[in-house]
N, C-alpha and C positions, 0 to 999 in steps of 0.2 A: 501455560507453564512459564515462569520467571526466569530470569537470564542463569539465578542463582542455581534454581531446581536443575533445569536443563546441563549447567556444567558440572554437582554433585552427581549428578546419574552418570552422565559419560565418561568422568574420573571411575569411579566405583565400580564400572561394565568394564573396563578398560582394560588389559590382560597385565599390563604391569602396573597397577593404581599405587602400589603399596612405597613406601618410602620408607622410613628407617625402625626397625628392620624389616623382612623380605618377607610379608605374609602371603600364606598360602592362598589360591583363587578365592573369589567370592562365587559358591555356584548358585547360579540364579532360581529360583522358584518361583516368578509373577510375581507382579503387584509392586506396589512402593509403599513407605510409611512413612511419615512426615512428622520430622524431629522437632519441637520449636518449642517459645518459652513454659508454654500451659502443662506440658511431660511433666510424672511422676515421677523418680527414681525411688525402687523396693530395694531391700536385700533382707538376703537371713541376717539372722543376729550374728553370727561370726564377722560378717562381713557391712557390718555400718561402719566401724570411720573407711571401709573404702568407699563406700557410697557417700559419705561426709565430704571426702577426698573427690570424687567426681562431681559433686553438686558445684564445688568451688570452679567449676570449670564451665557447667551446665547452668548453674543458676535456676537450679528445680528444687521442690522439697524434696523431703526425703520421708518416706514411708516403708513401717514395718513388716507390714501383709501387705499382700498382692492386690492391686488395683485392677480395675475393670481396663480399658484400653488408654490409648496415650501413655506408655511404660516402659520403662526401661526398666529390669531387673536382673539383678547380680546374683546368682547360684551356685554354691558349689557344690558339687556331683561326685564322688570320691569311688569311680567306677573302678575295678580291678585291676581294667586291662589300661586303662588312661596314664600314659607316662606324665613325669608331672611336672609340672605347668602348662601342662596342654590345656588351652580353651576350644570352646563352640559358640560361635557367636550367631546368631540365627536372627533375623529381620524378616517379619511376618507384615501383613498389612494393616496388623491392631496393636503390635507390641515389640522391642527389640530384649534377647535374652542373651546375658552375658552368662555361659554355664563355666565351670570350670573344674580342672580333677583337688585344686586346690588353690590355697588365697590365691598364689601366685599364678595360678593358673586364670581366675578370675582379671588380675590385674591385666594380666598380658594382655588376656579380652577387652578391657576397659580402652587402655591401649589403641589397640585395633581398630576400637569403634570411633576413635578421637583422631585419627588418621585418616576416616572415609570424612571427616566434616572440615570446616576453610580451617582453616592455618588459624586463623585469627582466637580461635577456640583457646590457645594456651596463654592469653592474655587474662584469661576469668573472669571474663566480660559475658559471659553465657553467648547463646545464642538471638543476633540482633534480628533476624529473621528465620522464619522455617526455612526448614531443610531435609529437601524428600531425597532420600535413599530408596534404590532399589533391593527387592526382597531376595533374600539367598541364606545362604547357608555358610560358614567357615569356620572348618576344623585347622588346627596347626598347633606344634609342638616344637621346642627349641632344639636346636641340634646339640647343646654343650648344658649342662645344669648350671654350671660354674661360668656365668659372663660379667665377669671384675674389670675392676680400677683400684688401679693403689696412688693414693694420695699422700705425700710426703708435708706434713705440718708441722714437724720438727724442725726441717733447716729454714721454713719458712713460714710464721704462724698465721693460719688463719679459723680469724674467725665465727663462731658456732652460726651467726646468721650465712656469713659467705661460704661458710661449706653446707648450710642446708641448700642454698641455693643450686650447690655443685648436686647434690642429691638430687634434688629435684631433675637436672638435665639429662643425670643419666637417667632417671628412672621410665622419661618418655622414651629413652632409646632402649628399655629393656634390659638394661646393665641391671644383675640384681646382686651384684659382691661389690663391699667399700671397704678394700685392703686400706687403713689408717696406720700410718707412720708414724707413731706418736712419742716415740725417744730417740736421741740420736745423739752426736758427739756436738751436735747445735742446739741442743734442747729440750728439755721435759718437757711436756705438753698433757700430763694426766696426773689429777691432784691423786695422790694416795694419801688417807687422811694419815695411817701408821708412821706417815713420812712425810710430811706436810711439807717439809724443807726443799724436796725434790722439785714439786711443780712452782711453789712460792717462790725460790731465785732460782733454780735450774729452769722456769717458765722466760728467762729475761735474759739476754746479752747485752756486752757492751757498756758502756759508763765504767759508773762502779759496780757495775756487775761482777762476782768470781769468774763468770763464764767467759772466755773470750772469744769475740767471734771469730772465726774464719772467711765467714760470708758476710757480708753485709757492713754493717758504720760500726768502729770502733768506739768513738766520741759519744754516743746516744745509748743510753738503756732502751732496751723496745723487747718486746715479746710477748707473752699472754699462754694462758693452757685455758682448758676445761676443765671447770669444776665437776664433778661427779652429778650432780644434776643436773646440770647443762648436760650433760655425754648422756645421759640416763633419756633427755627428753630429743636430743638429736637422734639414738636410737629408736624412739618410739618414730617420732618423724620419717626416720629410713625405714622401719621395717610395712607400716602404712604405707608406704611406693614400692613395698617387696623387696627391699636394699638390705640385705644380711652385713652389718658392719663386724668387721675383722681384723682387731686392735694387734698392731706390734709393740712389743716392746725388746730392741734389740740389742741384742747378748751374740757371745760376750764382747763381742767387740763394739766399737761405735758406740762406745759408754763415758765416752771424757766430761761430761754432762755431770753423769752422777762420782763417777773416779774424784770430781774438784769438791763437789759437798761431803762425799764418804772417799778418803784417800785411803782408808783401810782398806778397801777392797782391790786394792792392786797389787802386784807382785811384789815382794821384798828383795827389792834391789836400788841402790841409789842412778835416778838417770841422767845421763850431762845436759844440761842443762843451758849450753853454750850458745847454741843456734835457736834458741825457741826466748831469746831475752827472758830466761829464768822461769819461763811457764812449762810444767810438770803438763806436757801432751801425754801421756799415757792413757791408751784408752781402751784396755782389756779388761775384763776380770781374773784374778787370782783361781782358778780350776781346784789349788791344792788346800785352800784356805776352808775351812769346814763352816766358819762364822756367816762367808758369806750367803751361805744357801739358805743359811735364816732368815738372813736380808730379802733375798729372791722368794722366799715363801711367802714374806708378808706383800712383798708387791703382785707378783702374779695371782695369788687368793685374793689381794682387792680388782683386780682386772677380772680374774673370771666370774667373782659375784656380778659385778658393772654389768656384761656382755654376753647377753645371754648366745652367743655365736658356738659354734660346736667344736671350732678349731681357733687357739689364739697361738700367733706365731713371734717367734724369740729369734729369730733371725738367723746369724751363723754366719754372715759373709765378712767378708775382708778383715777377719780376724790379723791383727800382729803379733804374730807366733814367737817373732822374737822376742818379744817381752817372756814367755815362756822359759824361752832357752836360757834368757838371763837367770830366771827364778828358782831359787835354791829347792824351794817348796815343791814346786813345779820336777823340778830335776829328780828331787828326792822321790816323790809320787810315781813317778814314770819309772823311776829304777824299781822301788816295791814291785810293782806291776808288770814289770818288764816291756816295756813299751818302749820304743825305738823310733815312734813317727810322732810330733808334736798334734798330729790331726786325730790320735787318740786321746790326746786330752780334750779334743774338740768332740770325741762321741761320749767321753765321760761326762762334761758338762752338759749335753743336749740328752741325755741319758737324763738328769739328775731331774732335767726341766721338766722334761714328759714322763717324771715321776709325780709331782708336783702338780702336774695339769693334770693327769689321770685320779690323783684325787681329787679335783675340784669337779669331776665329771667331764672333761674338755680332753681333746684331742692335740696336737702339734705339728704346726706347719712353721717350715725352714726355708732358707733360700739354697740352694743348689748344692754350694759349697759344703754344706753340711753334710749331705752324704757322698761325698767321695769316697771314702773307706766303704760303705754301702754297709757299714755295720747298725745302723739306727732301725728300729722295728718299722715293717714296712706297711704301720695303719701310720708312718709319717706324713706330710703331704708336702711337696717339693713344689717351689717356686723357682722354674727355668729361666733366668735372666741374662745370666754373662753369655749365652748365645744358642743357635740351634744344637750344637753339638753338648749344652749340657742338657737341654731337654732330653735329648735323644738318651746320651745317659742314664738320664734318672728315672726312664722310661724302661731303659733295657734293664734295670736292676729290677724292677716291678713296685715302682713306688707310684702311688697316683700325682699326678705330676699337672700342676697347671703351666703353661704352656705359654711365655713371656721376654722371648730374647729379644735382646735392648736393640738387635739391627731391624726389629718390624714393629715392636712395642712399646719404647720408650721414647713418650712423647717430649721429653725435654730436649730430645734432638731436633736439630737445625734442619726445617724445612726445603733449605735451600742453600747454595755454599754462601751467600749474602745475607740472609737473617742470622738474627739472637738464637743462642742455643747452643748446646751441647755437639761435637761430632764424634767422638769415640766408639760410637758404635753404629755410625752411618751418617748420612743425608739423607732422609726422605720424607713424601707427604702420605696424604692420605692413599696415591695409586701403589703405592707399593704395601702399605699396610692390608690392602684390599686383596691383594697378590698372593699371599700366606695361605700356605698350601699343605698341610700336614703328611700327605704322602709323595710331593712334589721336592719334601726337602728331607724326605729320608726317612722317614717313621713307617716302621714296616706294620704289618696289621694287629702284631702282638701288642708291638708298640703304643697303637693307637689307642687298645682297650685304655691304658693304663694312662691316657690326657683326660685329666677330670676337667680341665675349662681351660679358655683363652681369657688373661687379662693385660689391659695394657697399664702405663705407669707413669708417674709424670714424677721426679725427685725436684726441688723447690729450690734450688741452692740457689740459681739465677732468678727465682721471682724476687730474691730481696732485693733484687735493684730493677724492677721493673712495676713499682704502684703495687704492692701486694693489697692495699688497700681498695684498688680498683680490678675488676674483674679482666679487662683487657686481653691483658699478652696472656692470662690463665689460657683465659676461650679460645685466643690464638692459637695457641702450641693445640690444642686438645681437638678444636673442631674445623674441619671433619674427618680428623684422624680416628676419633670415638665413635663416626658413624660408621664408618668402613669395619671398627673392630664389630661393632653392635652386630653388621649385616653376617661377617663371619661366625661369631658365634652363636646367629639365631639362626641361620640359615646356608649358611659358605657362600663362595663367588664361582659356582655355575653359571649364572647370567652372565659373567663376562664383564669385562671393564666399561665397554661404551654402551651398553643399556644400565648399567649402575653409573655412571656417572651422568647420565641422562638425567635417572629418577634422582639423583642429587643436586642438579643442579633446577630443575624442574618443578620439584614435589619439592624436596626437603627444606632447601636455600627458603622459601616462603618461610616455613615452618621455623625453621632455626630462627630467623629475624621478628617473629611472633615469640617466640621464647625468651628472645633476647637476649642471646649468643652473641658475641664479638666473634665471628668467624672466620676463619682464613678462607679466602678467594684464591682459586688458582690464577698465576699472574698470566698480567693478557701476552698476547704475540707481536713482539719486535721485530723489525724489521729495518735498520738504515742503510741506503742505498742512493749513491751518486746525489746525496746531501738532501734526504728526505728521507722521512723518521715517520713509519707508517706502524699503529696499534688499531690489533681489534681484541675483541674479547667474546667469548664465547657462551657466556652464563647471563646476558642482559643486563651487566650493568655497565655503568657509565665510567668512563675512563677520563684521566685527570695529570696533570705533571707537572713537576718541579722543575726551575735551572738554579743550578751552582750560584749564577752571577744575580741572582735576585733574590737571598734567603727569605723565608719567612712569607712567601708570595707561593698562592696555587692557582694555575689552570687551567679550565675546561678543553679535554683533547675534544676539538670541533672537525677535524679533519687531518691530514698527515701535514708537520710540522718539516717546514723549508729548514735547514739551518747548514752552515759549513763547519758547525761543531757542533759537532753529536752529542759528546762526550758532559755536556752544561747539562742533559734533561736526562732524568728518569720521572718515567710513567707508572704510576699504578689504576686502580680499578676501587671503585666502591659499588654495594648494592643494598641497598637497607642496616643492618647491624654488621655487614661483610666489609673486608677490604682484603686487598688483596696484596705481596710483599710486591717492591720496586723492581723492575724493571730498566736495563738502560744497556746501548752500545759497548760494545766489548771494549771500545776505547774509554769510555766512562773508570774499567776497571784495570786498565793499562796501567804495570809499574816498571820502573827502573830499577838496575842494583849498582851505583854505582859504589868504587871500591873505598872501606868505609876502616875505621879504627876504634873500637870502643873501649873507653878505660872509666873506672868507675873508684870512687873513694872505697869502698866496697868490695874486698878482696872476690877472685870469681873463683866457681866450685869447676874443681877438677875433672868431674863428670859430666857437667853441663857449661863448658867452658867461655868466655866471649868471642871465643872465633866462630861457637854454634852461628850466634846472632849476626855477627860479620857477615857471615858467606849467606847472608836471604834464606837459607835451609834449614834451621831449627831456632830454640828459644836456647838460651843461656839463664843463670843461675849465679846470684848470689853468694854466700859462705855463711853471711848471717844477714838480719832483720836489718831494717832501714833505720839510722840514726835524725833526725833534726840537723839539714847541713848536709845531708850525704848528696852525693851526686852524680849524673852519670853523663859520662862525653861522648860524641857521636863527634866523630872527627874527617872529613874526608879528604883522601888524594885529593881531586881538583874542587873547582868551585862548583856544587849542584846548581840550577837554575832547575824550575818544578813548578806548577802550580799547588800542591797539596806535599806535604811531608805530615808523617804520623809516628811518634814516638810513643811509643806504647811501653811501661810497666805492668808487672801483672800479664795474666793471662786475657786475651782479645774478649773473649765471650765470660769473665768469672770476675767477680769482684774480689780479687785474692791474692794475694805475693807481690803487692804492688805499692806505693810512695800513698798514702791515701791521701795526703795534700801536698802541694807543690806549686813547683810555679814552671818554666820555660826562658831559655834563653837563647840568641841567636847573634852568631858572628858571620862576618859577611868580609874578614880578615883574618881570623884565626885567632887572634888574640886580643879583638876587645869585643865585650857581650854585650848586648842591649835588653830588654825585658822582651817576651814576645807574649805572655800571656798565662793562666794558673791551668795545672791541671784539672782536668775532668774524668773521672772515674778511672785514674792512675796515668792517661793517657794526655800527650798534647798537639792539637791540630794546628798545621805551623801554614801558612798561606804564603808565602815569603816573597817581594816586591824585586828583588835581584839575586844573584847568586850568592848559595850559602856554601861557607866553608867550614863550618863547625853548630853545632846547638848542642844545648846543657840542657837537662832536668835536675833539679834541685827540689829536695825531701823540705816538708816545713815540720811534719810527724817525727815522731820518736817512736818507732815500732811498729807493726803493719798484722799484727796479732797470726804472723806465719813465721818460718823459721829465717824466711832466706825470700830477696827479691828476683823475679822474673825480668829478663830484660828480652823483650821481643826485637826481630828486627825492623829497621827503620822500612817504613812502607811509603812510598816516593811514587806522585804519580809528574809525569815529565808534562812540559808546556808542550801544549799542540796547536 
């Protein structure tokens, strides 16, 4: 027996063989079968392109009736009592049979069977050697119907080949719902032919764009949609990996997109226009407006013809109600009707939608928000996001409720308080997503009937500045925050954290780097003590480090690192397609505050004043946009002496509210400035040779496509 046969058996026997997600035992019946390139693959006629779809992996023909032995064959078995997407996978000593109660049930099996074989199998290299599996039996079924991703391609486009690719990742992990973001106040991204204007420049920001961006380059047109055959053939793609795609297009708010090509659809009121350098942000629909639901019929009737999906969702969140209250229409509407709460004009227009979707044959799913009145018929289907207590909510009203607050699900937050990312609704990685406990955080058992699924979510606004071209920081933020969701909703986390991070870092980490996943590594363990910097790492790979004083130079941690300044190195970890975020001495992240004065050409907002920024404890705020010449002073009591000073515009983690070119300046007297360098994503890194007593930032932009600039405070780390 072969080194390869002997380690397939003993994975396969194994009591936890399964990897992502948590399949049910394999129970053994004797004998083995031996899988190699010479196998058949059958299916019934329902089920050839999934057998089309397996061959690309297997590298076997594909046959319509059943062959004699050496076969793999796909069945599905549409038994009564079979919950659905349950498979039976069974390995005989003449044949393996993937049965199932439906496609998906078949896939899951497929699945299953592609998890007992090397890792190397998801390259579509078929198999370079036989490969004897032991005979058994395995039945298993999902815990949740509903296991989503919602992908946001409006505030950051991508595309049709790099999102089939994202399809593809989840669909090995069993993920069968792709919530698509596909309008937003950043972007059209779905041609309507009745409106062709919509996806044609609402597809593009930036330049001479109408659109202007909030995220992303002012200076550059860029963007892109799907044409309707493109989304037509991306669908066919997802539903062949069992991926049910679930087009948004969100109403009414988060509409500034289509408000700039169609300005009739907005409230009739004029809006000052002071702070926004003359650009009309409005970005609601007009509720009292009759015209516009003609408009909304002709877009929604071309999305439900597109999508053949049973629920297409209009959104509902972060409506601005005061554009309402301005609106005479609006005002007038509500007095007819006697309505007193502006979130009734928010169940009249979601009322109007899911009149509109019930004739196309489709159903209406919302985000949270939408049902707070709890007046929406309840075949609605509520997407829990702003946190566990709206789940819980929209749980106790008896709405089916998928299951998605941004403190365990929303992968655009910051792994760690030192990575890129979002924090508003947390820090965390993949252990905490693992953690999610549906009766652990309060869902009583009535409750729980009414969780249709767990999905997680990733909004894009940060990929515009991070290669949205390249997959990278995508697979960062996502993996293996998506495996832990997968294991959740295919199985939950009864095994516990340290045999699930076992089989992740063991079974899966191969597999992921076969897939070719850019994946986050947990970072390894620091230690500096009495001037030695000792890393290990716990997952088999190799660890690596950077100093301050040699940019642009990496290397190999060979042993624990002598130094009398910690503070010069951070450490990370790579392992095949993995890396893992930096690491380094807490003096690395040591700041100063010493006592500072900020004055700015730039009048400051009364509510977010510059003493925020002053006192190191919050941001401060602008009155209006950045001029060409504008500038901001950072003045201090004594002279600072520091190795790093960090002047930041804009928010740290968002490319937004900030100088988008510039330069730097630095006085080392107070009153005469020298050049020190241009801005870098609104921000400027200052290294400074002696003590400073003052630095400038200077705008070279006319405008920053926001109302008003962010002035962060000054981040100072002292000489050691």
């Amino acid at each position: 027996m072969t080194k390869l046969r002997l380690t397939i058996l003993a994975l396969c026997l194994a009591a936890g063989a399964h990897a992502q997600p948590a399949d049910a035992p394999l129970t053994p019946t004797g004998g083995e079968f031996t899988l190699g390139p010479s196998m058949t693959l059958v299916a019934d006629e329902g089920l050839l392109p999934l057998a089309e779809y397996a061959a690309e992996y297997l590298k076997c023909p594909v046959e319509r009736q059943a062959a004699a032995d050496g076969v793999l064959s796909l069945l599905i078995d549409p038994a009564p009592e079979a919950a659905a997407e349950s498979y039976r996978l069974e390995i005989t000593p003449d044949h393996i049979t993937v049965r199932g109660a439906d496609y998906g049930g078949v896939f899951n099996g497929l699945q299953a069977l592609f998890r007992l074989l090397p890792p190397e199998i998801y390259a579509r290299e078929g198999l370079q050697e036989p490969v004897t599996l032991p005979c058994g039996v395995r039945e298993d079924a999902p815990k949740f119907a509903y296991r989503g991703m919602m992908l946001d391609v409006a505030r950051t486009w991508i595309a049709p080949e790099a999102l089939k690719r994202q399809i593809d990742l989840l669909a090995w992990h069993n993920i069968n719902k792709l919530h698509i973001h596909l309008v937003d106040d950043e972007g059209w991204r779905i041609e309507i032919k009745s409106h062709p204007e919509l996806a044609e420049v609402g597809g593009f920001r930036g330049g001479d764009s109408p659109i202007r961006p909030v995220y992303g380059k002012l200076d550059e047109k860029y963007g892109g949609y799907y044409t309707q055959d493109e989304m037509r053939e991306i669908i066919r793609y997802a539903a062949v990996r069992n991926i049910e795609m679930i087009p948004e297009i969100d109403l009414p708010g988060h509409s500034r997109t289509i408000a700039t090509l169609h300005p009739e659809i907005r409230c009739r009121f004029t809006p000052d226009t002071t702070l926004t350098a003359g650009y009309d942000d409005r970005s609601a629909w007009c509720v009292a407006r009759e015209e516009n639901y003609t408009l909304l019929e002709d877009i929604l009737g071309e999305i439900c013809d597109l999508f053949p999906s049973e629920y297409v969702h209009v959104g509902g969140d972060e409506v601005d109600m005061s554009q309402w209250k301005r609106c005479p229409d609006c005002q007038a509407l509500m007095a007819r009707e006697g309505m007193d709460d502006p979130h009734r004009l928010e169940d009249r227009f979601m009322e109007r939608m899911s009149a509109i979707l019930r004739s196309h044959g489709k159903r209406t799913a919302v985000w949270n928000e939408a049902v707070r009145t709890g007046n929406l018929s309840r075949d609605t289907r509520v997407h829990g996001w702003e946190s566990t207590r709206a789940c819980l909510d929209a749980t106790a009203k008896g709405y089916p409720t998928i299951v998605m607050p941004g403190e365990y699900f929303y992968f655009d937050m910051r792994q760690s308080p030192e990575e890129a990312g979002h924090n508003w609704a947390g820090i965390f990685d993949a252990r905490k997503v693992y953690s999610f406990d549906l009766e652990g955080v309060g869902f009583s058992e009535e409750q729980r009937r009414h969780v249709a699924g767990l999905q997680g979510a990733f909004w894009s606004e940060l990929y515009s500045a991070h290669e949205p071209e390249r997959p990278d920081y995508l697979d960062y933020m996502l993996y293996p925050r998506v495996c832990a969701l997968a294991r959740l909703a295919w199985s939950g986390n009864g095994d516990g954290w340290v045999r699930y991070y076992e089989e992740l870092r063991t079974k899966h980490y191969p597999r992921m780097e076969a897939m070719g996943i850019r994946y986050r590594l947990f970072p390894p363990r620091l230690v500096c003590r009495d001037g030695v910097c000792t890393v290990t790492a716990d997952d088999g790979s190799e660890i690596f480090y950077v100093r301050d004083d040699r940019p642009g130079e990496e290397f190999r941690y060979t042993g624990p690192v002598r130094t009398d300044r910690p503070h010069l190195f951070r450490f990370f970890t790579r392992r095949g397609t993995g890396r893992s975020p930096y690491v380094a001495d807490r003096s690395y992240y040591r700041t100063i505050t010493p006592r500072v004065k900020i004055t700015s050409s730039m009048p400051e907002s009364s509510r977010l004043p510059f003493a925020n920024a002053e006192s190191y404890r919050g941001y401060s705020f602008t009155q209006r946009p950045c001029r060409e010449g504008d500038w901001i002073l950072y003045s201090f009591e004594e002279p600072v002496r520091c190795r790093e000073m960090v002047l930041q515009t804009g928010y740290s983690h968002l490319t937004k509210n900030l100088f988008t070119t510039g330069y730097a300046e630095v006085s080392y007297d107070g009153a005469h400035f020298e050049p020190a360098g241009e801005l870098a994503a609104g921000a400027a890194v200052l290294k400074p040779a002696r003590a400073v007593k003052a630095v400038r930032v200077v705008a070279t932009c006319h405008g920053n496509g926001t109302p008003f600039v962010v002035i962060m405070p000054p981040k100072i780390k002292p000489v050691l």
